[in-house]
Structure formats: C-alpha cells, structure tokens
TORLUMGU-630840 format. One record per residue (C-alpha): x, z, y. Coordinates in steps of 0.25 Angstrom, whole numbers, padded with zeros to 4 digits, always signed. Each point is the difference from the previous one (the first is absolute). Example, Ala and Ser with C-alpha at 12.3 -4.5 7.8 and 13.67 -1.06 7.14 Angstrom:
REM residues 2
+0049+0031-0018;+0006-0002+0014;
END
This chain:
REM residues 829
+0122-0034-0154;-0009-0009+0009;+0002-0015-0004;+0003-0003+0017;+0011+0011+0001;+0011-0006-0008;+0013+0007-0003;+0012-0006+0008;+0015+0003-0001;+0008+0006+0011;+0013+0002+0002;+0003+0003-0016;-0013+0007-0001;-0014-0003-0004;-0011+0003+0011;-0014+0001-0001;-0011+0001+0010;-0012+0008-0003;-0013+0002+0009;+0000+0015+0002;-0014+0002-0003;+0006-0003-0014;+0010+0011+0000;-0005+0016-0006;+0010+0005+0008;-0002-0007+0013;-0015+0003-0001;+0004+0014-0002;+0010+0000+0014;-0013-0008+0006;-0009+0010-0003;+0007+0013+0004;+0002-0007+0014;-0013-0003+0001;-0005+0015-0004;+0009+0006+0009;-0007-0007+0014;-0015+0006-0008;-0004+0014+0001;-0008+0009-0011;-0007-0004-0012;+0004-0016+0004;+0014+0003-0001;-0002+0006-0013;-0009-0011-0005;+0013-0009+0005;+0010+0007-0007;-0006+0003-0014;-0002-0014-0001;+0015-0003+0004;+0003+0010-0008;-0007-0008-0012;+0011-0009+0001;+0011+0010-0007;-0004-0001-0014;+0015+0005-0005;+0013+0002+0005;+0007-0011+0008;+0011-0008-0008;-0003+0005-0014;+0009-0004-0010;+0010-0006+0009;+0015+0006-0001;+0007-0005+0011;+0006+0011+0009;-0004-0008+0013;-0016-0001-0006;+0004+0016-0002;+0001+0002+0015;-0009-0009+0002;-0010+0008-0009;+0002+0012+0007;-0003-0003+0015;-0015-0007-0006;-0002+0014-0006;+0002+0007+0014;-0010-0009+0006;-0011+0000-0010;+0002+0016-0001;-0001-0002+0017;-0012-0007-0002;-0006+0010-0010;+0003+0013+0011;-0008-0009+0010;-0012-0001-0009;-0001+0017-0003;+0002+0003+0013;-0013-0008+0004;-0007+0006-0013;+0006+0015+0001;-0009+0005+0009;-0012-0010-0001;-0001-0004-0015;+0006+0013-0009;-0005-0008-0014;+0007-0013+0005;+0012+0007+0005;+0003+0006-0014;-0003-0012-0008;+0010-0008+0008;+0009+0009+0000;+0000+0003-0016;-0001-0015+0001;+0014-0002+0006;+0006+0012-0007;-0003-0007-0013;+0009-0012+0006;+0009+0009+0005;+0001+0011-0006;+0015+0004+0005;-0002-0004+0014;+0004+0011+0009;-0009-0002+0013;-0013+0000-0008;+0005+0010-0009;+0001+0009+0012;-0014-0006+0006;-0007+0005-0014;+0009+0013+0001;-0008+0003+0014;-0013-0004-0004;+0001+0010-0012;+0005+0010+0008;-0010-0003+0012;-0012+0002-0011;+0004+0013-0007;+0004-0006-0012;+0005+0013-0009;+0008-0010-0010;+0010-0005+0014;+0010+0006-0008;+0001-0006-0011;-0005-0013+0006;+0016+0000+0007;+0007+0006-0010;-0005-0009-0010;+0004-0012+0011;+0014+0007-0001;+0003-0001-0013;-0004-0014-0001;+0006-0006+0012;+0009+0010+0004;+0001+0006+0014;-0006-0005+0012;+0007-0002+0012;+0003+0012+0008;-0010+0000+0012;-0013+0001-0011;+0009+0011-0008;+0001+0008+0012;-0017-0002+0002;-0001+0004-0013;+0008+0012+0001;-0008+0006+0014;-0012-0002-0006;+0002+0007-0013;+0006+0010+0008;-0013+0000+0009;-0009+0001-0012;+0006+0013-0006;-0011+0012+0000;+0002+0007+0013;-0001+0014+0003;-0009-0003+0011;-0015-0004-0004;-0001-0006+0015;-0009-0011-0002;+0006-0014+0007;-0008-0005+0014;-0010-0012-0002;-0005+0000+0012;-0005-0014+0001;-0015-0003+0010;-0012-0004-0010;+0003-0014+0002;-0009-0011-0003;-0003-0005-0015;+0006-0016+0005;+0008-0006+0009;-0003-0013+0005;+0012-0011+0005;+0013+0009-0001;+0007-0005-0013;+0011-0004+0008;+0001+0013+0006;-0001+0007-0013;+0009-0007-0004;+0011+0001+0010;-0002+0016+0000;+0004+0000-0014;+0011-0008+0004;+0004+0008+0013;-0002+0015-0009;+0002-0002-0013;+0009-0010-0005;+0012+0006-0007;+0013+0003+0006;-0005-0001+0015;+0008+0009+0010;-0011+0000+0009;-0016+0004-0001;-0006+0000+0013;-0011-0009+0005;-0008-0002+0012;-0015-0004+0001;-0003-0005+0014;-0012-0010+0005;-0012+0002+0009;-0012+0009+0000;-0009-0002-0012;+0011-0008-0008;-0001+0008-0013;+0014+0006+0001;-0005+0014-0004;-0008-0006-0011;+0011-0009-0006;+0009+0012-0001;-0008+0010-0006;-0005-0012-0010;+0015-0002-0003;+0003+0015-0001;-0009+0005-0008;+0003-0012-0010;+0015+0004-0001;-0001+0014-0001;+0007+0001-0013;+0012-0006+0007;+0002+0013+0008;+0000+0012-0010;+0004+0009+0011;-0013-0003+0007;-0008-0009+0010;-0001+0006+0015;-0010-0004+0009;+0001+0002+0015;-0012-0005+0012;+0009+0001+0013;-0013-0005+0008;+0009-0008+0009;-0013-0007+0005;-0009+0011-0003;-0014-0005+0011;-0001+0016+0003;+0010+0009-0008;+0015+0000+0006;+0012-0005-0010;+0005+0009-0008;+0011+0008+0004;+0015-0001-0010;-0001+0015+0000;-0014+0001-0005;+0003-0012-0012;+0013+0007-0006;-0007+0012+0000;-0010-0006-0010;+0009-0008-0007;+0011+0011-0002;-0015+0009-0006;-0002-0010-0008;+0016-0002-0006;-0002+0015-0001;+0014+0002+0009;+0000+0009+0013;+0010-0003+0011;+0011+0009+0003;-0005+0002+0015;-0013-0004+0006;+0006-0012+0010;-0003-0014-0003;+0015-0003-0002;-0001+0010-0012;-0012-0005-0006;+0006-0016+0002;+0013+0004-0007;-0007+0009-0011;-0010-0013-0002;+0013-0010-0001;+0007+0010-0012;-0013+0003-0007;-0001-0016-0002;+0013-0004-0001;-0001+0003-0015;-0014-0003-0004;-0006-0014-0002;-0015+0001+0008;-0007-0008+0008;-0005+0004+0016;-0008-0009+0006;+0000+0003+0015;-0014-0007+0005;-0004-0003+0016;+0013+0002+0005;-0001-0002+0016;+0014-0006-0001;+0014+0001-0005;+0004+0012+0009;-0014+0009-0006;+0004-0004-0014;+0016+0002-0001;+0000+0014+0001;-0007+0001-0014;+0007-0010-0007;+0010+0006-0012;+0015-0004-0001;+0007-0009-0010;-0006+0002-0016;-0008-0005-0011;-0015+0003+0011;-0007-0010+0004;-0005-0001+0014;-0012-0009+0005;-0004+0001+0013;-0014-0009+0007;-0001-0001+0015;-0006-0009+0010;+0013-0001+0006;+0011-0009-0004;+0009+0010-0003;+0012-0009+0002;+0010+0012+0002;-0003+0004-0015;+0005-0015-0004;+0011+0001+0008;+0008+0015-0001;-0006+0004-0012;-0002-0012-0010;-0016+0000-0001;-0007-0013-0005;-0013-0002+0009;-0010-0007-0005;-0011-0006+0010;-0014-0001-0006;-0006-0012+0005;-0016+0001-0001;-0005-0005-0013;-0005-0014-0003;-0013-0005+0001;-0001-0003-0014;+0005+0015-0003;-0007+0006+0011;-0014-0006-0007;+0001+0005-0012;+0003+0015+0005;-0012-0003+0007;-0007-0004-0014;+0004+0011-0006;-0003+0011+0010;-0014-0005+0003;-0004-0003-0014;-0008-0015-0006;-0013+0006+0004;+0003+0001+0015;+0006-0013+0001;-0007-0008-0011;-0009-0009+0013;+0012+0000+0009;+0012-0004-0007;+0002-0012+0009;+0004+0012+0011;+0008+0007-0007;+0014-0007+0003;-0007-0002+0015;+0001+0016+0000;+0012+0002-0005;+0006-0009+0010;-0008+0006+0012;+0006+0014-0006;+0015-0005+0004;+0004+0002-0016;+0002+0014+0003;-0004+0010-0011;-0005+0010+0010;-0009-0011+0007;-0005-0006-0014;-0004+0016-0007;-0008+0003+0014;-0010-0012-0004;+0001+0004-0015;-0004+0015+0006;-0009-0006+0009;-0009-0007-0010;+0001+0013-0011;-0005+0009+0012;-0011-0009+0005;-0008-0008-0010;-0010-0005+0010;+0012-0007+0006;+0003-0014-0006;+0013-0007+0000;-0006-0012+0005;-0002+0009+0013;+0013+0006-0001;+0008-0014+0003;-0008-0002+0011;+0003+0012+0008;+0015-0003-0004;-0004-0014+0004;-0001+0006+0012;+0013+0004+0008;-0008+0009+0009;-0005+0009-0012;+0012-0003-0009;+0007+0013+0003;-0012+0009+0000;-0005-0005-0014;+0014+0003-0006;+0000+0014+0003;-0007+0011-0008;+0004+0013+0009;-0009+0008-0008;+0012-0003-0011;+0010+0002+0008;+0002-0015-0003;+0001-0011+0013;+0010-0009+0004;-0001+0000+0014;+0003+0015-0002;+0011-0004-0008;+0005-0009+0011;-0002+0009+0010;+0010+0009-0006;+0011-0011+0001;-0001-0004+0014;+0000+0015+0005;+0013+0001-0004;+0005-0012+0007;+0005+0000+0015;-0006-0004+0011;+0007-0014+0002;-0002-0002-0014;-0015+0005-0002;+0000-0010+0014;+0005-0012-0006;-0008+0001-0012;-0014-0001+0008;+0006-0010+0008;+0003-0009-0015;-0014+0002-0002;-0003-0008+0012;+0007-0010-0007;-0007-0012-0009;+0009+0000-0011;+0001-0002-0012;+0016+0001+0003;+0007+0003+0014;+0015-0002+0003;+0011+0008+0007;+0000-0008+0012;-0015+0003+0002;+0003+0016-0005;+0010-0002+0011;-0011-0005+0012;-0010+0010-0005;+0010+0012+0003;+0005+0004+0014;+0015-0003-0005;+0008-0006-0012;+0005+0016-0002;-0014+0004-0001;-0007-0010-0008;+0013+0003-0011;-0001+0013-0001;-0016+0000+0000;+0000-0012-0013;+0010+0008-0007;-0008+0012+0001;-0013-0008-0004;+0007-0007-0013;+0006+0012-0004;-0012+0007+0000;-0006-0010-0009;-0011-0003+0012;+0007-0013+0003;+0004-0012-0012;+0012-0007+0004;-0002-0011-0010;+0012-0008+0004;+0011+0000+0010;-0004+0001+0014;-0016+0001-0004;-0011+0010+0001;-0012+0003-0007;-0013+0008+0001;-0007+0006-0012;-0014-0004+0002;-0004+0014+0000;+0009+0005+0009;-0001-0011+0009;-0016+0005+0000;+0006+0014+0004;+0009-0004+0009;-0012-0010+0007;-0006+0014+0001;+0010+0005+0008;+0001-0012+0009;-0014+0003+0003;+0004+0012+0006;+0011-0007+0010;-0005+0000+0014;-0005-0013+0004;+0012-0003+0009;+0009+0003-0011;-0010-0008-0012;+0001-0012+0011;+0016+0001+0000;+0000+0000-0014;-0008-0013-0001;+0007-0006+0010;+0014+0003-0008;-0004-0004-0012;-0009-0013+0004;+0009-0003+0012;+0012-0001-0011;-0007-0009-0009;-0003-0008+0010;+0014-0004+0008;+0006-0001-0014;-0009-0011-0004;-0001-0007+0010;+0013+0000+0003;+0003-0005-0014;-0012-0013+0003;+0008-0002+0014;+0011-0003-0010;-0009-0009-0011;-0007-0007+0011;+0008+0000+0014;-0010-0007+0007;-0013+0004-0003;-0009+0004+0008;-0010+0014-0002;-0009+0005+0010;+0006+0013+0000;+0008+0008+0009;+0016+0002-0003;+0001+0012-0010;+0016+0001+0004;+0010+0001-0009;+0001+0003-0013;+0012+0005-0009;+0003-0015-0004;+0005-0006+0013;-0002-0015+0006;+0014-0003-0008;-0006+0003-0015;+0000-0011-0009;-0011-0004-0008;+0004+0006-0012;+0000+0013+0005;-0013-0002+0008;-0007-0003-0014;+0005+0011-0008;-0004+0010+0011;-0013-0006-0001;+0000-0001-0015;+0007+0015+0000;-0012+0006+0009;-0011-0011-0005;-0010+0013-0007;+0001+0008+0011;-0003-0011+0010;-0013-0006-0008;-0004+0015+0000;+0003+0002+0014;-0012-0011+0003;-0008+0005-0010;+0000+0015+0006;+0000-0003+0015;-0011-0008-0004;-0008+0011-0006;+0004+0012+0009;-0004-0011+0015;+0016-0002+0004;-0006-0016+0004;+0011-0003+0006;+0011+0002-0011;-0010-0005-0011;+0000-0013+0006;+0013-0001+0006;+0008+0004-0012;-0009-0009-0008;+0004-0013+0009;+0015+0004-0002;+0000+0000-0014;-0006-0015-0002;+0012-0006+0001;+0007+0006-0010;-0014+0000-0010;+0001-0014+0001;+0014-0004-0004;-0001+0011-0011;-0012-0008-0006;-0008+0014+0004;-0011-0007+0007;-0013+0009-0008;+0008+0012+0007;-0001-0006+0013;-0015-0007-0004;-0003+0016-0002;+0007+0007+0013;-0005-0010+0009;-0014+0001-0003;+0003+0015+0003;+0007-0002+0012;-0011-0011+0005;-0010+0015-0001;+0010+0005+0009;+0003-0011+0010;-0014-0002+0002;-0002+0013+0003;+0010+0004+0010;+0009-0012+0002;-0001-0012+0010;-0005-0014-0004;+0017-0007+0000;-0001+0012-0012;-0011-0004-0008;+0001-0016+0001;+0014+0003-0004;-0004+0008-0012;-0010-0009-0006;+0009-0013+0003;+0010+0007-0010;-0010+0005-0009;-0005-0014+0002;+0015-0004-0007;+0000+0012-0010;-0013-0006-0005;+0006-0015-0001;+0013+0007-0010;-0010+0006-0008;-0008-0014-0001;-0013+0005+0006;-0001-0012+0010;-0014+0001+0003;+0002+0014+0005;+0011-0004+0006;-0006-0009+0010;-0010+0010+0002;+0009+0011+0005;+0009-0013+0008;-0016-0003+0008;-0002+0015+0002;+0015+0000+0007;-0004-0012+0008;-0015+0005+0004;+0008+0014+0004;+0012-0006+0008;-0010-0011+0007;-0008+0011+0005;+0010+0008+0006;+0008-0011+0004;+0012+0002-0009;+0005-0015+0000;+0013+0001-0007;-0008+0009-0012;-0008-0012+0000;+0010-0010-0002;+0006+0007-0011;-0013+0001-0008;-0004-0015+0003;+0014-0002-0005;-0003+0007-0014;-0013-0006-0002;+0008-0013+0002;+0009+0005-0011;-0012+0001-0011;-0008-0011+0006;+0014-0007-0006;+0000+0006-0013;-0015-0003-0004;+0001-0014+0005;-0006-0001+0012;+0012-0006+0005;-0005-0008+0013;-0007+0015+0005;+0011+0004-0002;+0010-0007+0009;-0012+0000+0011;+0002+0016-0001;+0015+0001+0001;+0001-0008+0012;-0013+0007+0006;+0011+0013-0003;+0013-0007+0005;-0008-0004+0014;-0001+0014+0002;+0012+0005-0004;+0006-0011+0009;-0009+0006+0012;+0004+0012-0003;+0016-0002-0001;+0000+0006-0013;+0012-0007-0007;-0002+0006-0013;-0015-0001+0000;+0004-0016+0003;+0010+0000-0011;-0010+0004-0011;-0010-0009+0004;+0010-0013+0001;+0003+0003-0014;-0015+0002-0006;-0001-0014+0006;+0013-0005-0006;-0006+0006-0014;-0015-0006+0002;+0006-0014+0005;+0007+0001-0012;-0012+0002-0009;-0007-0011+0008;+0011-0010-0005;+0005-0002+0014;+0016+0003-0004;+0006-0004+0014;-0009+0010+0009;+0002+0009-0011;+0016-0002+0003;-0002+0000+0015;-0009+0014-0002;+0009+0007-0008;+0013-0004+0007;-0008+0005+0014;-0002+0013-0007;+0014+0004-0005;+0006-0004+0012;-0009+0011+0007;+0003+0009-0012;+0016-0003+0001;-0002+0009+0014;-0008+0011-0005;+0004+0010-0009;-0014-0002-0010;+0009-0003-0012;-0013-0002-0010;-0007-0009+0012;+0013-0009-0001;+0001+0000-0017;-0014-0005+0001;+0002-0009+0008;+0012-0005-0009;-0007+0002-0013;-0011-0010+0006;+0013-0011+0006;+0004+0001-0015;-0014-0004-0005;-0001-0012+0009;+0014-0006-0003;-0006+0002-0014;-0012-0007+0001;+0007-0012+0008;+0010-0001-0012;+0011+0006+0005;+0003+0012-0010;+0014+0000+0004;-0003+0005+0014;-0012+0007-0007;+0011+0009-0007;+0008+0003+0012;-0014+0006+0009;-0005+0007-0014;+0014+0007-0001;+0002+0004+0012;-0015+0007+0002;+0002+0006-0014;+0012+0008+0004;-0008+0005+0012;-0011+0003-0007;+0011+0007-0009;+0006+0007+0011;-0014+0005+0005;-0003+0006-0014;-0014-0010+0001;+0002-0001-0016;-0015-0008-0002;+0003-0010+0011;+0017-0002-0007;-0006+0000-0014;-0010-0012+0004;+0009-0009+0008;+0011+0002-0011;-0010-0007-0008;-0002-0013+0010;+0014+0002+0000;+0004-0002-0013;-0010-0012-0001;+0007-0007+0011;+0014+0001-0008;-0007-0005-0013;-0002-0014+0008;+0015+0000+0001;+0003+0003-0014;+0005+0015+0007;-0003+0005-0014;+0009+0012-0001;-0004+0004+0013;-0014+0000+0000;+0002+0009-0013;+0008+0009+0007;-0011+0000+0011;-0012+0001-0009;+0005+0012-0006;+0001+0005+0012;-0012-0002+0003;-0006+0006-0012;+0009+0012+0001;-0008+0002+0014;-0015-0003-0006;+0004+0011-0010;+0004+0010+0011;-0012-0002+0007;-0009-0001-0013;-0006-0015+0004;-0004-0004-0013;-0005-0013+0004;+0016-0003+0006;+0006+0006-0012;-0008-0013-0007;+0004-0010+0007;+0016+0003+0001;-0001+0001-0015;-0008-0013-0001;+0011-0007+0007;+0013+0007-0007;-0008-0003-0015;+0000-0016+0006;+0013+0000+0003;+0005+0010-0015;+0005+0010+0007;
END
C-alpha cells in the first residue's frame, strides 16, 4: 500500500485510496478500452497484455455470498475480453487463435460461451473427434444451454452421409494472397455473419470506385468457407460494368438455381425467385452478390428469412437495404497512407524501390489510398522495367497526367474508366452539379454553397443526395462536402468540357460566394475599414451578425477560403486572389494566423500587380507590411510599408499613403526610434485631417499618444489619447478604441495612478474579449494584473494571471505562458 495513500475510516468503514495504475484489475478494464478504439494486430498486442493481468480466478478463497456475485460478473468480463481477442486472431493468426483459446479454456474450462466458440472452431476445421469433444463436455459439465443444443443438433444432422454425392459451391474469385488495412473490417464481417445466435446475416459493402470492396469480400469469403457447409456463391451483377450491361435477375437465378441443382416449376422470374427463397431457407451458405447498381438490381435475388448469409457490394448506399430489410452497410473508406505503403512495398518488390523509398508514401497518397489506384503502379512498374518509380511520382505529381498514368487499359485496369462508369448512371442535374463542385477550391464546401452552385435549393438536394450515395461525394460532417482527389480530377475533366459561358458561371458562383460571405463577415470584424474593392453584396450572414458568428463562419470555411486564394491564383482569376486575400486579414490577425496572411498576400501582390489598380497594391503591401511586423520581420516589414508608399505616391493614393506612414510610425516606435516616429504620425494625421478621414485621424492621435508616451512626455500622451477615443467613441472600430484605451491605462500607470490604470486596462481587455483578439486580452491582462499588485490586489491579479496564461496556452505563446507562471510562482499560487 503506498506510504502517501493512508487508510482512513468512513462512516463505520475503512477506506483506502489506491492509484489505479496499481490495481490488476483496473489495468485490465484499462486496457480492453484501449484495444477496442485500435484495429488489427495492435488491438491484439493491447489485449494479450491486459490479458496478462488474469493470472487466476478473481476472489479465490473468499466465501462470502456477496464476493460470490461479485466473482461471477468479473468472469463475464474477462471471458468478454477473451472473445474480442479470437475474433481479431480467428481469421488473421490461426496458431495464436488456438493457443489463446486453449489458454482460456484451461481457466475456464466450464464456461459456456467459449465452450460454444471451441465447438465452432472444431466444427469449422473438419475436426472428425467433434463428437466426442461435446459429449465428453456433457458428461462433465452437464448440458449446455439450449440455443448451442439446438446448433449441435442441425449440424450433426447436417453431417450425415447423404445420398447425394453433390459436391457444396465454393465459388470464391482468386483473391490476393494479403490484405492491407482492413482488420477492422475483418473483424466486423465476422461480427456481422458469424456470431452465434444472430437472427439476421446480410451485409452490404458500399464505397467508391477502386475502394477494394470486391477484394475485401472475396478475402473474407474465402477465409470463412468452413463456416457455410452448404456452400459459397459468388455472383458479378456488373452494375458498373464500363462496356457490358448489368446483369439481368432472370439471368443470375438461372445460374444460381444450376448451381443448387433445383429447376423452377415455370420459367417466370416470380418462380425462379420463390424456388431460390425455399431452396435456401434451409441451408446455411453464403451468396455474395458483387457490383450491384443499386437496391432495386439486387433485391430480387435476395433469399428469405434462414440460416444464409447474404453480402452485397455496391457503389451505391444501398440505404433501402438498411432500412426494410435490416442489412448492416459498411462504407469502406480508402485506406491509410501507412497501409496504403506497404501494399505498395509489397506488390512492387525491395528491388524496385530499394533507391526510392522516400516516394513511396508520396505515391501512395497521390494514389488516393485506393487498392485499385495503388496495384496499377505495382502493374505498372512489373510491366515496364525501363520505367523507374522515381519517374512515376512525378507523372502522378503532375495532375495533368495523373489519371493517364493510373490506367492500364491493356489490363482492363484504369480508374478514370472505373469513374466513368459512376457518373453515367447519374442524372443530369446531378452529373451537372458535380463538374460545377470541381470548379470549386476545396478541401471541403458547405450546403449553403451546394445551394448557390445549383439553380434551386430542390435541385441542389436531390443532386448532393444522389452524389453521397453514390459514394462520389464525402459528407464528412453535417452540412459539409467533400471531393475525393481523384474524382475531383475526373470531375475537373468534365468541367473542362462546359462551354465557356457556362465554366464562367461556375466561377463566378463558386468565387462570388466566398467572396460576399467573407467580406461580409470582416464588414462585421472591422465596420470601418476601408478596401479598395467594389461592394461584393450580401452575404448569408447579414449586417446584424454578431462577432461570434462572423468568426465561426470565417473559422468554419477558413480551408476552403486560403485555398480559394491559392487556386484563383494559379488558374489567373486576379481579381478574386487578391480580393479574397484582403478580406481575410483581419480575421488572420486577431487569430494569431499572421504566416497565413504573410503567405496569401505575397500571392495576391502577383495578382494585384498584374491586373489590379495601384489603391490595390499599396493596400496590399501596407497589410503585408503589418503581417510581417506579427511575425517579427521588422526589416521586411518596412520594406513592404516603402514599397506601399513609392506606389501610392506615384499614383497619387494620398489616403493609402497615410496609412502606410502611419505603420512605419508604428515600428519606428517599437525599435526605439521614438522622435521618428512621432515626426511620422503627425506627417499621417495632416493628411488624414486634409482628407476628412475621422478614423484615419483617430489612429494616428493614438500612435502619438503611445510615442508621447515612450518619449516620457505623460501629459501630451493624455491629451492624444483622450483626443483619440473621443473620435473612436463615434465610430463603430471597436479594436481602434480598445487600443486607444489599453494605451490611456498605460499612461495612468506610468504617472502612478494604478487605480485608474485598472479601470482603462479592464475595460480594453473586455473588448478585446468581446472581439476574440485573444494575443492583444492575454498581454493587457498581464499589465493588468501588475497594476493590481501595487495595490495589494493579490487575489485578483491571480484570477487575471491565469487568465491570461489560460489565453497564452490557446494560442501556443510560449514566451507568455513564461511570464504568467513567473508571476503566479512569485505570488505561491
């Protein structure tokens, strides 16, 4: 018992604390929730060593009739635990299934469920002694419960010597000799078809072209044949053939009923259906119904109620399934780059890769993750020594070739060919919608924006639903879209083909949407500033929006707008790359994103200074000028101000000017130069003052009021500043005014005033607060709290310290994380 964990007495009782690390038992229940969020071989690994922690029975020795209950319910979950670990070894470790469970048998040996799982398993591998094995168990233990009577008695019953020397079906597709990334899957097939007592076997496979479902299944099937003594079925629908048509329900019961050696009583498909149904109503098989179109080409072909199990893969959802007949879909996702990699190892070979192993998870990403995608380049490289794989990331590299080097047509193996085959089926709005999606940046794309690309809300439902159930769009949460980047390749070849009217539209839909929405969201940041941009109009968040929700739309669509200036940028859209851009720096800044806005403005400079007039570019390098002074590159930061001034001076873009005289102000101030400094600010706030710009006057009288301040001149650092946030208390620039007040705060703390120091630095903080400008709260909060430790404030400045460091640690400030714990350590809290 650790020495610092005492027992204590409670209530008549004796307590004791123990860490739970120390407990067996709780690093047992520890463990088995830690396996069961891991997949494959790790969540064996996990639970054979929580396993490790069940040496013997629980609450040996104890007689107590409570301790007896108590023992029982510890037993059903180490024999839970037990049954999770086979059914991860079962398929994919036959050596390590069976010393496990012999292992718990030997513990056990009177348990009924794993009793019953040993039965199976002897029964599944031909065992010749199962016999005795049961009645052996009976004699011992008695008889076991009912349900595993009643499975013993069918498949005795089952095993008799027939009359018939009809061989059972195994029609299982050569499959390959390993499956990458689909323990999971494995897993929950078993699960799904073969635990005991389930009413219900039918599964369905979906995902998009090139996922692996076929590959999956028949790896699976072929594995668990044993299960199904009346034999495995195996049936190609060709639902997405690219040149033969589905196959007809007539034409696959004909075979089927061939191949259970039943005719129909008359030659109609309603016969054939019913004669199917009774024929496997009785027998325990296995049909796998592969490429189904959708529910309505598979249902047909389905058998009624019995001990059959049914699987069924498809491109489509297949959500009727789900819904009238109680099928289980599992969507396969493409697989992971790790798992995706060492397919690829393995089908290419350590010769072939052995001087490019660097690429290899390159490839396997530029592949999508899809099995299909990933065996073309193995093919590719088997087929053509000459061709290196060095070479072959490049041309995937390239998204011009990347859908040309994944095909091999000669092989019948290509996935734009594959892709092709899913958009033909689609309809026409839909097909429509999808080019139009291409159009589109990514990586994600909302309903609202699905709704602007469309020519109705009706359309653009029906036309998503139809693409996510045909697995050609991801919904990867609510109300958000996403592109495969290999269908979003496809689709941009389809896009190619819209007339140019219509490709026009498309941009303008997709850009134009982007751009009213965040603007409209800075409009709601920054009320009073100023772009050199024409009015976008309305986006969905009106004038009326609050803050909050103008930052979480902005944060919500923060990928696709950064991408948005990346792609207008590379396809010549000028005017979007550099607008966009602008509109976003104002939410980069107070979110502490200021190498994103360093970045996209650089980009959009390209732009402007292509296309756009000189108000744009001395606009744009006067915030990239601001961008550079967050990230600290002063140096470069002045250099982009000069180069705002030298183009606003040429074309005669006074108020630009201004605005960049007064940021050069702003780091003359903070590298010393304080005399320069104040010569610069006024130099702005005469023009401003020339021009009638109030808000251009009001930043400028606060850089004074702050230099002033730096210059020890307190009183005309009080006049400035109370100059400024009477101009600010009429405009609607809440972050000019909390500034302006932060910097009043400071000069009442420099003259010695802390009490009226606390009240300016409290009410700035809140509106920094209430502009989620976490940097700019975090760092008054500490000039805050400094100002209430000269007045012995000491629980307050606590409260606000941690505050503060609670907002450093948001924002990952290392550097303010330091010195809100250096203060709270002097003060012992």
């Amino acid at each position: 018992m650790p020495d610092q964990l005492p027992p204590r007495r409670l209530s008549g009782q004796v307590v004791t604390a123990f860490d739970r690390a120390d407990i067996d038992y709780y690093r047992f229940q520890d463990g088995v929730k830690h396996a069961r969020s891991r997949g494959g071989q790790e969540r064996a690994t996990i639970l054979r060593e929580a396993l490790k922690e069940w040496q013997a029975e629980a609450l040996i020795g104890v007689k107590n009739q409570y301790f007896a209950k108590e023992r029982a319910e510890l037993a059903k979950e180490h024999v839970k635990a037990v049954k999770l670990l086979l059914q991860v070894l079962e398929n994919s470790d036959p050596a390590g299934f069976r010393y496990e469970l012999r292992r718990a048998r030997e513990m056990r040996p009177n348990n009924w469920p794993l009793f019953e799982i040993e039965l199976r398993w002897r029964w599944g591998t031909g065992d010749a002694d199962v016999e005795g094995f049961y009645t052996n168990h009976v004699d011992r233990y008695g008889l076991p419960p009912a349900r595993i009577q009643r499975w013993y008695t069918e498949h005795r019953r089952r095993r008799a010597p027939r009359t018939a020397t009809r061989l059972a079906p195994r029609q299982v597709p050569m499959r390959r000799p390993s499956l990458f990334g689909r323990d999971e899957q494995i897993v929950m097939l078993n699960e799904a078809l073969l635990e005991p007592g389930m009413d219900v076997r039918r599964v369905a496979v979906t995902g998009m072209a090139g996922v692996g479902k076929t590959e999956l299944v028949n790896h699976w099937a072929g594995a668990a044949v044993q299960a199904f003594p009346d034999g495995v079925f195996y049936a190609d629908l060709r639902g997405y053939g690219q040149t033969l048509r589905p196959e007809r329900a007539s034409q696959t019961l004909a075979v089927l009923l061939a191949d259970l050696g039943v005719e129909s009583p008359l030659p109609t498909l309603d016969s054939m259906i019913n004669t199917f149904r009774t024929t496997m109503s009785t027998r325990r098989a296995l049909v796998v119904f592969d490429n189904a179109r959708d529910a309505g080409h598979v249902r047909p072909l389905l058998p009624g109620d019995g001990p059959s199990a049914v699987i069924v893969t498809s491109r489509d959802s297949l959500e009727s399934l789900q819904v009238t007949l109680g099928f289980r879909e599992f969507r396969l996702e493409p697989l992971a780059v790790a798992d995706a990699s060492a397919m690829l190892r393995a089908d290419i070979g350590s010769v072939r890769i052995r001087d490019a192993e660097a690429e290899i998870e390159e490839v396997a990403a530029l592949c999508g993750g899809l099995p299909l995608t990933l065996s073309i380049v193995a093919a590719r490289l088997r087929g053509r020594r000459w061709e290196t794989l060095t070479e072959v990331t490049a041309l995937l590299r390239d998204e011009r070739s990347r859908l040309d080097t994944l095909g091999l047509r000669a092989n019948e193996l290509d996935i734009r060919a594959a892709l092709n085959a899913s958009t033909k089926v689609l309809t026409r709005p839909a097909a429509g919608l999808l080019a139009r999606l291409a159009v589109h940046p990514g990586p994600t794309i909302g309903w609202k924006a699905v709704v602007a690309l469309c020519a109705d809300r009706h359309q653009a439902l029906s036309s998503i639903e139809r693409l996510v159930a045909a697995n050609l769009v991801e919904a990867p949460t609510v109300d958000r879209y996403a592109l495969h980047d290999l269908v979003r390749l496809h689709a941009s070849e389809s896009a190619q083909r819209l007339s140019a009217r219509e490709r026009a539209d498309a941009i303008e839909r997709v850009y134009g949407y982007l751009l009213r929405n965040a603007h409209a969201c800075d409009r709601v940041l920054a009320p009073d500033r100023l772009l050199p941009m024409p009015d976008p109009g309305l986006g969905e968040l009106g004038p009326q929006a609050s803050l909050e929700q103008a930052m979480n739309w902005l944060d919500g669509e923060y990928a696709t707008l950064t991408t948005a200036v990346r792609r207008a940028g590379e396809l010549g859209i000028d005017r979007y790359c550099w607008m966009l851009a602008l509109v976003l720096v104002t939410f980069q800044w107070r979110t502490g994103r200021y190498a994103d806005a360093e970045r996209y403005l650089r980009q959009a400079a390209i732009a402007a200074d292509r296309s756009a007039d000189p108000d744009v570019r001395t606009a744009i390098r006067r915030v990239l000028g601001g961008s550079l002074r967050g990230l600290g590159e002063c140096e470069l930061a002045r250099e982009e101000l000069r180069q705002a001034v030298a183009i606003g001076e040429e074309a005669g873009d006074k108020l630009g000017v201004a605005f960049a005289y007064q940021q050069l102000a702003l780091l003359q101030r903070e590298a010393g130069e304080t005399q320069a400094a104040i010569m610069q600010y006024e130099l702005a706030l005469n023009i401003f003052r020339k021009l009638g710009s109030i808000d251009g006057e009001a930043h400028a009288l606060a850089g004074l009021a702050d230099a002033r301040l730096d210059a020890g001149d307190l009183v005309g650092a009080q006049e400035y500043g109370e100059a400024a946030r009477i101009l600010f208390d009429e405009s609607s620039d809440h972050n000019g005014r909390a500034n302006t007040v932060a910097g009043l705060g400071r000069i009442h703390a420099a003259a010695g005033n802390p009490a009226r120091a606390i009240i300016y630095f409290r009410d700035a903080a809140e509106r920094y607060r209430e502009l989620h400008y976490r940097s700019r709260e975090a760092r008054l909060l500490i000039e805050l709290a400094d100002s209430q430790l000269e007045l012995y404030e000491v629980d307050e400045a606590c409260d606000v310290l941690r505050r503060a460091r609670d907002l450093f640690e948001g924002l990952g400030d290392i550097g303010g994380i330091d010195a809100a714990e250096a203060r709270l350590r002097t003060l012992g809290a």
